[in-house]
NUVEX-698575 format. One record per residue (C-alpha): residue number from 1; residue in three letters; chain; y, x, z. Coordinates in nm, 2 decimals, m for minus. Layout:
% residues N
<rec><resi>NUM</resi><resn>ALA</resn><chain>A</chain><py>Y</py><px>X</px><pz>Z</pz></rec>
...
END
This chain:
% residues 117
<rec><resi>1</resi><resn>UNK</resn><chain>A</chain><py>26.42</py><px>28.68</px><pz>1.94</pz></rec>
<rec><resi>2</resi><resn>UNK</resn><chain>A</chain><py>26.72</py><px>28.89</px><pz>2.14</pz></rec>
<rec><resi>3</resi><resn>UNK</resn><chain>A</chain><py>27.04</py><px>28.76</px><pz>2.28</pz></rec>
<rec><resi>4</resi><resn>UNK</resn><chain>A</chain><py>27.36</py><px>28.99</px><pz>2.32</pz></rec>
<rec><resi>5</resi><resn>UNK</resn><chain>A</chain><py>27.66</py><px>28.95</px><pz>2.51</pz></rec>
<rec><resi>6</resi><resn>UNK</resn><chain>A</chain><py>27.91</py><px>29.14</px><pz>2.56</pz></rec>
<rec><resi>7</resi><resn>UNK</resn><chain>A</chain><py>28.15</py><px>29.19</px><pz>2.87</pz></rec>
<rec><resi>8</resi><resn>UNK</resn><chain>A</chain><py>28.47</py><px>29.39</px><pz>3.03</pz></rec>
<rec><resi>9</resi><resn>UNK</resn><chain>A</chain><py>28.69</py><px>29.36</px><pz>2.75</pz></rec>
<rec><resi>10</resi><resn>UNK</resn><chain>A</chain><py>29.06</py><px>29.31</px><pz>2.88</pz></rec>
<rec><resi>11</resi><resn>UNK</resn><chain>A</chain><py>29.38</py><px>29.44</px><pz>2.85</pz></rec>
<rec><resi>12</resi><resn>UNK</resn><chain>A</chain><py>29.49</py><px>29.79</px><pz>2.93</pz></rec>
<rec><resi>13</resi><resn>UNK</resn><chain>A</chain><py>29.81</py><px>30.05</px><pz>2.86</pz></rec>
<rec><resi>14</resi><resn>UNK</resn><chain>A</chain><py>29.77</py><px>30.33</px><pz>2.65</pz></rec>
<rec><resi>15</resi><resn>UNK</resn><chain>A</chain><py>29.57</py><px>30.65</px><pz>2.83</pz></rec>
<rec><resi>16</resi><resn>UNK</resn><chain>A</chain><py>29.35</py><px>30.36</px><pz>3.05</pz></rec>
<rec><resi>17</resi><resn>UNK</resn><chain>A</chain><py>29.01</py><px>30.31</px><pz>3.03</pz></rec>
<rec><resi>18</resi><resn>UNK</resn><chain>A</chain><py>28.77</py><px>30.08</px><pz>3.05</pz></rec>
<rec><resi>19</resi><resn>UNK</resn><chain>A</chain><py>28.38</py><px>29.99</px><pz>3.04</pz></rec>
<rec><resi>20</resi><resn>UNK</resn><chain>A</chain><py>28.21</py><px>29.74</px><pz>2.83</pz></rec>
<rec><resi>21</resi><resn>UNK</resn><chain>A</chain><py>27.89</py><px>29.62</px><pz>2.85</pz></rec>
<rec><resi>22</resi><resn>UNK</resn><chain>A</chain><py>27.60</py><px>29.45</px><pz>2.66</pz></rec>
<rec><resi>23</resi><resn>UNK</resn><chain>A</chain><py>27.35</py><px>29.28</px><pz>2.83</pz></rec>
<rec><resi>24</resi><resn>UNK</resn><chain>A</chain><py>27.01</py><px>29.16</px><pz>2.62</pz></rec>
<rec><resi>25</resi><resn>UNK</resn><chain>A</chain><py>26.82</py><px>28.91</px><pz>2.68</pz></rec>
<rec><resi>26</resi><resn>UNK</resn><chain>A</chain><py>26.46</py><px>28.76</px><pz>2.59</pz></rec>
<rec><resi>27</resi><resn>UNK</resn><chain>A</chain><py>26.32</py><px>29.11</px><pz>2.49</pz></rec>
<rec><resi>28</resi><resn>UNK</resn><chain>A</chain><py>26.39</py><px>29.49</px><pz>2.55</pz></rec>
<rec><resi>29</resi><resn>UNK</resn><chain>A</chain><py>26.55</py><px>29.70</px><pz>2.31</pz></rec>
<rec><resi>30</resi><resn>UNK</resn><chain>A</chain><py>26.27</py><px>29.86</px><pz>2.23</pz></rec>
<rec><resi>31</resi><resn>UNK</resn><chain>A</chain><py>26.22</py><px>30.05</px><pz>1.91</pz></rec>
<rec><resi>32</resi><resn>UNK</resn><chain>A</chain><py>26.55</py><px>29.99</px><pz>1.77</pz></rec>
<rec><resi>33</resi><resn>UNK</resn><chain>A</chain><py>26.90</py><px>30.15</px><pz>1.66</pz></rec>
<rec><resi>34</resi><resn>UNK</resn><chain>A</chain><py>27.14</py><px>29.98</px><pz>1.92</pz></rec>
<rec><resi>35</resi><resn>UNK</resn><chain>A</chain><py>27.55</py><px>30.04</px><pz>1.82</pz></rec>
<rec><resi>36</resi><resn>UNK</resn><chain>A</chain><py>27.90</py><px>29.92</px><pz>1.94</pz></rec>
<rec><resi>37</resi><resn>UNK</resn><chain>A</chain><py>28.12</py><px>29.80</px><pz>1.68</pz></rec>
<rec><resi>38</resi><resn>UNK</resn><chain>A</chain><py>28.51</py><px>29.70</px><pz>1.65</pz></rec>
<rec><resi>39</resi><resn>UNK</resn><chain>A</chain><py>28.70</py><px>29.46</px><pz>1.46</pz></rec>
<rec><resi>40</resi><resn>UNK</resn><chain>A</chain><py>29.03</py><px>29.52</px><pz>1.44</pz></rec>
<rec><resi>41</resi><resn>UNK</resn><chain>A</chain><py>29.33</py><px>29.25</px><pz>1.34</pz></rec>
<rec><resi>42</resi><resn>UNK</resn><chain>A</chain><py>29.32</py><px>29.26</px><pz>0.97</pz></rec>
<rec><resi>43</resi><resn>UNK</resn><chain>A</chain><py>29.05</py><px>29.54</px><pz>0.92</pz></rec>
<rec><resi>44</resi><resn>UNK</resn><chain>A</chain><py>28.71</py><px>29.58</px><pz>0.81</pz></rec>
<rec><resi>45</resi><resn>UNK</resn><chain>A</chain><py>28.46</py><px>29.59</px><pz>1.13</pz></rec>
<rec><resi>46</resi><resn>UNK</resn><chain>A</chain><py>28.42</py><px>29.96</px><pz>1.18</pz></rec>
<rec><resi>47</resi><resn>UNK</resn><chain>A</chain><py>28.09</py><px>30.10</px><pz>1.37</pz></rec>
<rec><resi>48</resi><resn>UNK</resn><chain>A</chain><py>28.20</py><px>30.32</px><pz>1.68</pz></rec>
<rec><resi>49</resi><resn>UNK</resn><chain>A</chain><py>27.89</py><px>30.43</px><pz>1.83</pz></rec>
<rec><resi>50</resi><resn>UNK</resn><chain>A</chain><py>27.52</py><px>30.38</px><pz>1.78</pz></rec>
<rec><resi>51</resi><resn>UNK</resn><chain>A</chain><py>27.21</py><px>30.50</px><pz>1.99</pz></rec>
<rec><resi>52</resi><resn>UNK</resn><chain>A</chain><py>26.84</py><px>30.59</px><pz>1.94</pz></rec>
<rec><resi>53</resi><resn>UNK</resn><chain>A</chain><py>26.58</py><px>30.72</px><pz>2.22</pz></rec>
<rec><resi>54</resi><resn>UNK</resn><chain>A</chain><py>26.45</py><px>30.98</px><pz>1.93</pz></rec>
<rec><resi>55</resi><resn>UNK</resn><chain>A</chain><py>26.77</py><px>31.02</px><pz>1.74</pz></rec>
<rec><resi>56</resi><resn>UNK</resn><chain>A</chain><py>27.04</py><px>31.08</px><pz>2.02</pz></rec>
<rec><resi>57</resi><resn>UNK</resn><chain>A</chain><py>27.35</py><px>30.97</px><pz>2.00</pz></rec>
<rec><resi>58</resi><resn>UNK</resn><chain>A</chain><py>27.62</py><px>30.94</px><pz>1.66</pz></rec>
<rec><resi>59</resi><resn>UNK</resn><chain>A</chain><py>28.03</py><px>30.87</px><pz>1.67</pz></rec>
<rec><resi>60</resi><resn>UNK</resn><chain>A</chain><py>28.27</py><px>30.80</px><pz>1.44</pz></rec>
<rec><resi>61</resi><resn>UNK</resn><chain>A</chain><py>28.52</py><px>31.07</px><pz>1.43</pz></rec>
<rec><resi>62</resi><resn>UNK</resn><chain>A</chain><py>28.81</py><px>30.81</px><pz>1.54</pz></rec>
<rec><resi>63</resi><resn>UNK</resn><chain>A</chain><py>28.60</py><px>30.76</px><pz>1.88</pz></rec>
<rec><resi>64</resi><resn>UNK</resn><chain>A</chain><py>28.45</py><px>31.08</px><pz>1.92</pz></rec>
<rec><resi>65</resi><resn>UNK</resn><chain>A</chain><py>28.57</py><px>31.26</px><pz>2.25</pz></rec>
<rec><resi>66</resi><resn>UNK</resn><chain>A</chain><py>28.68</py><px>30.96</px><pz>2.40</pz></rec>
<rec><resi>67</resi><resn>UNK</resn><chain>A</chain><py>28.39</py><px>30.71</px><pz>2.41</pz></rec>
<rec><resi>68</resi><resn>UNK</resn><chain>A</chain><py>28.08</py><px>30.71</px><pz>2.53</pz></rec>
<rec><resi>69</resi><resn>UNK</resn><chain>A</chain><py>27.77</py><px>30.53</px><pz>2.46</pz></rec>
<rec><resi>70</resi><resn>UNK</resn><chain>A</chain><py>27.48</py><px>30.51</px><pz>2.68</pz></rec>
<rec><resi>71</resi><resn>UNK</resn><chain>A</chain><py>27.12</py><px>30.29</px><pz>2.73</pz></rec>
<rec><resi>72</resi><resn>UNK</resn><chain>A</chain><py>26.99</py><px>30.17</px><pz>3.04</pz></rec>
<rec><resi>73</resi><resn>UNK</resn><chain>A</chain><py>26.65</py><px>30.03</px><pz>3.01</pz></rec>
<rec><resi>74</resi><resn>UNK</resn><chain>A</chain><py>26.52</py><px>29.91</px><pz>3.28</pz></rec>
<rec><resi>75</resi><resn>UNK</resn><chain>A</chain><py>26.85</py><px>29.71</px><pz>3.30</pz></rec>
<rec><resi>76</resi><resn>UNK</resn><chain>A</chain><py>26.84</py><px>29.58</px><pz>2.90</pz></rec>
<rec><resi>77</resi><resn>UNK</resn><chain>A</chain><py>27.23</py><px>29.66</px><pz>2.92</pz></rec>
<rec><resi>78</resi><resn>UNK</resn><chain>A</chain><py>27.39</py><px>29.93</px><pz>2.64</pz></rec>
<rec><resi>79</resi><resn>UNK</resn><chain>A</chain><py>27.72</py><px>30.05</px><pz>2.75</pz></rec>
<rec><resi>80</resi><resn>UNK</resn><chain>A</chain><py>28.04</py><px>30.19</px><pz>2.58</pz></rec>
<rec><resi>81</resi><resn>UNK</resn><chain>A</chain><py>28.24</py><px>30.44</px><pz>2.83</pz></rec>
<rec><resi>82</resi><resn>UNK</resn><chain>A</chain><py>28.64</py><px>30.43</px><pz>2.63</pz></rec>
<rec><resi>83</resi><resn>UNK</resn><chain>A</chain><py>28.87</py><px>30.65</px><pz>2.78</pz></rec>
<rec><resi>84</resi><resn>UNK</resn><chain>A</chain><py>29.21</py><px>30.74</px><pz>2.64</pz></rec>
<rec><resi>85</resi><resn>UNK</resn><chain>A</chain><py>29.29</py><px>30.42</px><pz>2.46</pz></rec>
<rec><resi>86</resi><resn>UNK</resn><chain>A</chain><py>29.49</py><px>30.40</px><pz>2.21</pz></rec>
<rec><resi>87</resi><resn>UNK</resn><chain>A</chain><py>29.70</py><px>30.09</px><pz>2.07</pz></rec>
<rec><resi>88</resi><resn>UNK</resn><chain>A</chain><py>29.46</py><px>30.12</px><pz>1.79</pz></rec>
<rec><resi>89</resi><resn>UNK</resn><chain>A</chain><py>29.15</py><px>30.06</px><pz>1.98</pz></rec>
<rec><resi>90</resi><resn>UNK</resn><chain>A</chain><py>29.28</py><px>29.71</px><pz>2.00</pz></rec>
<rec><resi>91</resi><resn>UNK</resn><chain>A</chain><py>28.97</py><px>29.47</px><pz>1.85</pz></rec>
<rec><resi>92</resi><resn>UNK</resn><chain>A</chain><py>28.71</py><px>29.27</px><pz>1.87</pz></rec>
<rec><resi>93</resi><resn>UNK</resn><chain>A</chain><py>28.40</py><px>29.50</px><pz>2.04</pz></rec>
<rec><resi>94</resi><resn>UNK</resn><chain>A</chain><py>28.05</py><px>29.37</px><pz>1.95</pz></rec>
<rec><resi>95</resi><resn>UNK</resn><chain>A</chain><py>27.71</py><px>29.52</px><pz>2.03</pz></rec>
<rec><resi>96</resi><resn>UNK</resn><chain>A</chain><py>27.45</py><px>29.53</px><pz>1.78</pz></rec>
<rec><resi>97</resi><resn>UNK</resn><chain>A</chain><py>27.05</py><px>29.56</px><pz>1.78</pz></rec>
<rec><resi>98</resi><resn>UNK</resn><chain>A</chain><py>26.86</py><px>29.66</px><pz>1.50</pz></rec>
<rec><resi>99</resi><resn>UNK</resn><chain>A</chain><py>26.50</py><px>29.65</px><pz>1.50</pz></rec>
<rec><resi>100</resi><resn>UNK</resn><chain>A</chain><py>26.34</py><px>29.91</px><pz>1.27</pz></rec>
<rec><resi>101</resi><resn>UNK</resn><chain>A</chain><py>26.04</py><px>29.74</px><pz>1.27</pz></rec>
<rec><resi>102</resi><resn>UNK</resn><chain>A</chain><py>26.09</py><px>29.37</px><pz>1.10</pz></rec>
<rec><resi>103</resi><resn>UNK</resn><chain>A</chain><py>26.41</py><px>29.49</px><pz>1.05</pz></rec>
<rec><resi>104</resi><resn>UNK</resn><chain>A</chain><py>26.55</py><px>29.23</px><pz>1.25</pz></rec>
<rec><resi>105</resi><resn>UNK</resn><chain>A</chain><py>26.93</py><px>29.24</px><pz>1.29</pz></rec>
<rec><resi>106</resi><resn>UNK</resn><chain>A</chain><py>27.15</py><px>29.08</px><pz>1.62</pz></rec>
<rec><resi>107</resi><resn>UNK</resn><chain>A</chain><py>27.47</py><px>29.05</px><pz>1.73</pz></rec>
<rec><resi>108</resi><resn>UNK</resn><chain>A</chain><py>27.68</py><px>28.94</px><pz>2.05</pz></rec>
<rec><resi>109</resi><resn>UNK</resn><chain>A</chain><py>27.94</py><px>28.71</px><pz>2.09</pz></rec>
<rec><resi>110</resi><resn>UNK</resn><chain>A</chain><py>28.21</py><px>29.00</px><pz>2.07</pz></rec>
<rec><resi>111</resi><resn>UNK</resn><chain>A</chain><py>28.46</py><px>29.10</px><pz>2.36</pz></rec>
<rec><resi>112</resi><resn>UNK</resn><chain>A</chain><py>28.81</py><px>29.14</px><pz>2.35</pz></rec>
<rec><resi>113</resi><resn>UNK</resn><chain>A</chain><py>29.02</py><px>29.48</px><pz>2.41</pz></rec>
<rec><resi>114</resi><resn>UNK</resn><chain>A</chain><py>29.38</py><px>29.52</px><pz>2.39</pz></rec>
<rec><resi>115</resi><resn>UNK</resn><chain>A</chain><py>29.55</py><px>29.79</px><pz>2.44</pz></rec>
<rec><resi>116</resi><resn>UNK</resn><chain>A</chain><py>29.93</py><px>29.77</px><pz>2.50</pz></rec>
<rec><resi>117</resi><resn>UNK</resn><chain>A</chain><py>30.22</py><px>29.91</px><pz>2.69</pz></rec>
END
């Protein structure tokens, strides 16, 4: 069992920046495939950015360059870095654990990002 939930999510002007968070509860990530995904108005939800401690790191081309995802442990938090927002960015961010073993798939409650002039 794993709870996720997401945080800094706001509003911002093109060229900003900001730094969301994903905070897990009840158990570690541990051997899993952990991700950031967006959902924007109208659009299919798109994954942005996923994370392994074997595999690395992997972006979608839209992303890549700008954000940045990382894994802290020994806080059970998974972050996404976004710098140089653009007015597409705007969505509905949610973090996303997979366990390989089980298989065992969980989602937060999303987080908002807007970004406008």
């Amino acid at each position: 069992q794993l709870q996720l939930v997401e945080s800094g999510g706001g509003l911002v002007q093109p060229g900003g920046s900001l730094r969301l968070s994903c905070l897990a509860s009840g158990s570690g990530f541990g051997m899993s495939v952990v991700g950031w995904y967006r959902q924007a108005p109208g659009k299919q939800r798109e994954r942005l950015a996923t994370i392994t401690s074997g595999s690395g790191t992997n972006y979608a081309d839209s992303v890549k360059g700008r954000f940045t995802i990382s894994l802290d442990n020994a806080k059970n938090t998974v972050y996404l870095q976004m710098d140089n927002l653009k007015p597409e960015d705007t969505g509905v961010y949610y973090c996303n654990v997979y366990r390989i073993i089980g298989r065992d798939d969980y989602w937060g409650q999303g987080t908002q990002v807007t970004v406008s002039s």
